[in-house]
C-alpha positions in Angstrom: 0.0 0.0 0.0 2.9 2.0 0.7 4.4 1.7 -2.4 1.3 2.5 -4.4 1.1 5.7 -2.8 4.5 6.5 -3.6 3.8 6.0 -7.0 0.7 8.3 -7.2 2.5 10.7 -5.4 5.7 10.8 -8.0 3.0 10.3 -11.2 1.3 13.8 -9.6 4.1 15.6 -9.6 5.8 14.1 -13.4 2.3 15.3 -14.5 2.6 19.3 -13.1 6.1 18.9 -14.3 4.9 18.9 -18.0 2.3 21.6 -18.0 2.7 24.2 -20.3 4.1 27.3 -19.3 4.2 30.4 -21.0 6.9 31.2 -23.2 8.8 33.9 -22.5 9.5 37.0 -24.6 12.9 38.4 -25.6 13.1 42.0 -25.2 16.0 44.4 -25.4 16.3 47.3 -22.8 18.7 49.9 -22.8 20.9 49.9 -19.9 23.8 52.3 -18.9 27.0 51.2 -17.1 27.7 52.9 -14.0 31.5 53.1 -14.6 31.2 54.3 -18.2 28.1 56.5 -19.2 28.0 54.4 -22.6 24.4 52.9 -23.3 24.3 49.2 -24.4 21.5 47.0 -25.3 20.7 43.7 -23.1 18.3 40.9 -24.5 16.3 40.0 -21.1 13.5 37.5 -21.1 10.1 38.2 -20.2 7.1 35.9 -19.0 4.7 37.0 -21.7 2.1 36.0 -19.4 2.4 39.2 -17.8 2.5 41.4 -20.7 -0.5 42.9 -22.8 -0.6 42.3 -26.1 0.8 45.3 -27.0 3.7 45.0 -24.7 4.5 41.0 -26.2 4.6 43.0 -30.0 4.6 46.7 -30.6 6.6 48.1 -31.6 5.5 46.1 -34.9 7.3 44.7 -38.2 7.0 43.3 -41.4 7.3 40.0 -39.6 5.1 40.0 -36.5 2.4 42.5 -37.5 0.1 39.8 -39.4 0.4 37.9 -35.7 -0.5 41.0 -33.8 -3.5 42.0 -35.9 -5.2 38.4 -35.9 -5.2 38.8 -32.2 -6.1 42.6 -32.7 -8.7 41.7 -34.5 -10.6 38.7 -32.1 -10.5 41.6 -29.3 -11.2 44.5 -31.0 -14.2 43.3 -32.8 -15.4 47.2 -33.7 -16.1 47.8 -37.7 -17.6 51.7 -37.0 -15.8 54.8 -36.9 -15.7 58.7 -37.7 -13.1 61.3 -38.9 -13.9 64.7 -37.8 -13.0 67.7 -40.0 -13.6 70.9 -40.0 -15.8 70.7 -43.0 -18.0 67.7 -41.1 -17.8 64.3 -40.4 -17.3 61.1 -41.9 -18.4 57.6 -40.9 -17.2 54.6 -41.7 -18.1 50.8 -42.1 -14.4 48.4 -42.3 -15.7 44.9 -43.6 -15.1 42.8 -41.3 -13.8 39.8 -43.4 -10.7 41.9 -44.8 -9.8 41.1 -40.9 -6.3 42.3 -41.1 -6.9 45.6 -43.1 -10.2 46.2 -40.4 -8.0 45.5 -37.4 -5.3 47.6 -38.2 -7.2 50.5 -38.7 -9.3 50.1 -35.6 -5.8 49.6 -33.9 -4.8 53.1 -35.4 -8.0 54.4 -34.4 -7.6 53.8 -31.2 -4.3 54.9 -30.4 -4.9 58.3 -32.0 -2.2 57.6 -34.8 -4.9 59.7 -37.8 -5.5 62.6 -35.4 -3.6 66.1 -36.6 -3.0 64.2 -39.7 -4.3 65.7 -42.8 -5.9 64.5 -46.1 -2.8 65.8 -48.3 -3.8 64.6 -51.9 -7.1 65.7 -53.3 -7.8 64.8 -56.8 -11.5 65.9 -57.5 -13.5 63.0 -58.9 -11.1 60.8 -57.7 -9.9 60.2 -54.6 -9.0 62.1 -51.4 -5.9 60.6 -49.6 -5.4 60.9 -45.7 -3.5 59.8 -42.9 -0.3 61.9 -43.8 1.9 63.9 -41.2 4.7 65.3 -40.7 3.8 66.9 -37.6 6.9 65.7 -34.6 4.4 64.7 -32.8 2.8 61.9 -34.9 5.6 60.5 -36.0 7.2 60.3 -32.7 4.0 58.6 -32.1 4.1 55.9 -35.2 7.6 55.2 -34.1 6.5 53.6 -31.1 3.9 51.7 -33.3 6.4 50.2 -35.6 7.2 50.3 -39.5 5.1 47.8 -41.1 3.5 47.5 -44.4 0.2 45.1 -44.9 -0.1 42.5 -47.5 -2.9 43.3 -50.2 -6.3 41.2 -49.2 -8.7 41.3 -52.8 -10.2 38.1 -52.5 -13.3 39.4 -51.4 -14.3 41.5 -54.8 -15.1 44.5 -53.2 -15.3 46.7 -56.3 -14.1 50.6 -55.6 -17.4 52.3 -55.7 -17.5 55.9 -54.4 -17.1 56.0 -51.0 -15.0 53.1 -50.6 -11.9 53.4 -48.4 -9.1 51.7 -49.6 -5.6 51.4 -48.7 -2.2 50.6 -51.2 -0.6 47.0 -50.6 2.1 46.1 -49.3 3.6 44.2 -52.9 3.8 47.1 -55.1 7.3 48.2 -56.7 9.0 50.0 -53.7 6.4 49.3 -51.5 8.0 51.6 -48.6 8.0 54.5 -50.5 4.0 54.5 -51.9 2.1 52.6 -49.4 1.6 53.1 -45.8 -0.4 51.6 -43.5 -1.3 54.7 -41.7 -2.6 55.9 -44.7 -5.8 55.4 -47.0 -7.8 57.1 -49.6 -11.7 57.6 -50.4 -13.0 57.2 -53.4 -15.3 60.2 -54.8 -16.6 58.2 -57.8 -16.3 54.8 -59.0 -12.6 53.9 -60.3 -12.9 49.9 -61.1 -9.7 50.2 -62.7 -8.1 50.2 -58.6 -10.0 47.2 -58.2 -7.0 44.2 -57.1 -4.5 46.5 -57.6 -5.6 48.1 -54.0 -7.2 47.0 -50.9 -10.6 48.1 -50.4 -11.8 47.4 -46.8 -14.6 49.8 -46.1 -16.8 52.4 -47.1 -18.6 55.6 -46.3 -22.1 55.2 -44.8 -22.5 58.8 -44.0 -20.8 62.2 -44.9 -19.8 61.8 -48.6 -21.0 65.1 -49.1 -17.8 66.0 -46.7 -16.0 63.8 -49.1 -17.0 66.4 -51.8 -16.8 69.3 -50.4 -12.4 68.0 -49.8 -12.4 67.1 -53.2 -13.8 70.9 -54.2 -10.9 72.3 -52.4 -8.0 74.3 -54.4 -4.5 72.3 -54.6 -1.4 72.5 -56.4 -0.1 70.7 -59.1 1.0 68.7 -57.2 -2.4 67.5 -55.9 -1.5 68.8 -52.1 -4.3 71.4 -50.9 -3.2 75.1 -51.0 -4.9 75.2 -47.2 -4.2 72.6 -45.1 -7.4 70.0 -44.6 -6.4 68.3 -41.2 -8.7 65.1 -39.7 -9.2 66.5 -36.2 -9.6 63.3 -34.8 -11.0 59.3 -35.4 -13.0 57.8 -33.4 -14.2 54.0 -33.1 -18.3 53.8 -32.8 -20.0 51.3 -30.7 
C-alpha cells in the first residue's frame, strides 16, 4: 500500500512537471554602465504571461504585425468609426472579413495615430488621400507603433465604388515608399480600374458630401491642398 502511494504521489508531480508554461519573450532594454556612461542594449526575457498584447509586440514589423493583428482583431471586434473635420464628419463601415486591413485600422483608431493628420492629396472626382503627417508629434507617435506594411487582401471582390476606403498594398514596386499603413484614400466616384491593384476594406455610410466638399478644395499641381485640410480626430463607434 505504501508503495502505491508513492507511486501516485511521483506520477502527480511528473504530471505538473509537463504543463505548459508560457513562453517567455525576448526583449532588449537599454541599460547604462555605471562606470562608463555608454548605453548598451541587453536581450532580457520576459514571461509574456504578464504582458499585454501590446507589450508581447509593438513596436510592430513586417514579420510579426500579421500575428498582432489576428489577435487585434478577435479583441477589438469594432467595424464603425468617424473622422472629424472641419468641414463635417465622416463615418465609416471596415468589412469585417478583410480582418487584417479592419483591425489595423481600428488599432490606429484607437491609439490616435490619424488625429492632426491631414488628407494631403485631393484629386477631385477621384480620390481624397489621408493619414499623412509630418507633424513631430505623430511621427514620434508611429515610431513607437512600428514600421510595417500590410499584405494586399482582394479576394473578397469588393469593387471601388465611391465611397470606398481603400488602402495601397504592401507588394507594389518600392512598396515603402508608396504605401503606408497609416494611410488610406476615399473614393469620390467609382474607379474599377483600382480594383486588385488596392485594398478596399470599407466604405462611407454617412458624410460623402464631406468627401466632396475636400475634393472641391483648391491644390497644387502637385495634388496637395493650397490650405491645409487636417482630420481633427477618429474615433471608433460602438
Amino acid at each position: 500500500m505504501r508503495l502505491l502511494l508513492i507511486f501516485c504521489m511521483l506520477l502527480i508531480f511528473n504530471c505538473e512537471d509537463k504543463q505548459t508554461k508560457p513562453k517567455p519573450v525576448e526583449k532588449k532594454v537599454i541599460t547604462t554602465d555605471t562606470i562608463t556612461p555608454k548605453a548598451e542594449e541587453k536581450i532580457v526575457k520576459i514571461d509574456s504571461s504578464k504582458l499585454t498584447l501590446e507589450e508581447r509586440y509593438l513596436p510592430l514589423n513586417d514579420d510579426n504585425a500579421m500575428d498582432f493583428f489576428a489577435e487585434y482583431g478577435k479583441i477589438n471586434k469594432e467595424n464603425k468609426v468617424r473622422i472629424y473635420t472641419r468641414y463635417g464628419n465622416i463615418e465609416l463601415e471596415l468589412f469585417n472579413n478583410v480582418q487584417y486591413h479592419r483591425a489595423n485600422f481600428i488599432f490606429l483608431t484607437k491609439n490616435k495615430a490619424f488625429d492632426g493628420t491631414q488628407f494631403h492629396r485631393v484629386v477631385k472626382n477621384f480620390v481624397i488621400q489621408g493619414g499623412s503627417s509630418d507633424e513631430p508629434e505623430v511621427l514620434q507617435k508611429r515610431k513607437k507603433m512600428g514600421r510595417y506594411l500590410l499584405p494586399p487582401d482582394v479576394r473578397h471582390g469588393y469593387k471601388h465604388k465611391r465611397g470606398v476606403i481603400s488602402i495601397p498594398s504592401g507588394e507594389i514596386k518600392n512598396a515603402y515608399k508608396l504605401a503606408s499603413p497609416f494611410e488610406f484614400f476615399i473614393t469620390q466616384s467609382n474607379q474599377f480600374h483600382l480594383d486588385g491593384e488596392y485594398t478596399a476594406f470599407g466604405r462611407v455610410i454617412k458624410g460623402m458630401d464631406v468627401v466632396d466638399k475636400i475634393a472641391e478644395q483648391e491644390v497644387d499641381g502637385g495634388h496637395w491642398p493650397r490650405h491645409n485640410i487636417y482630420i481633427d480626430k477618429v474615433i471608433v463607434l460602438k
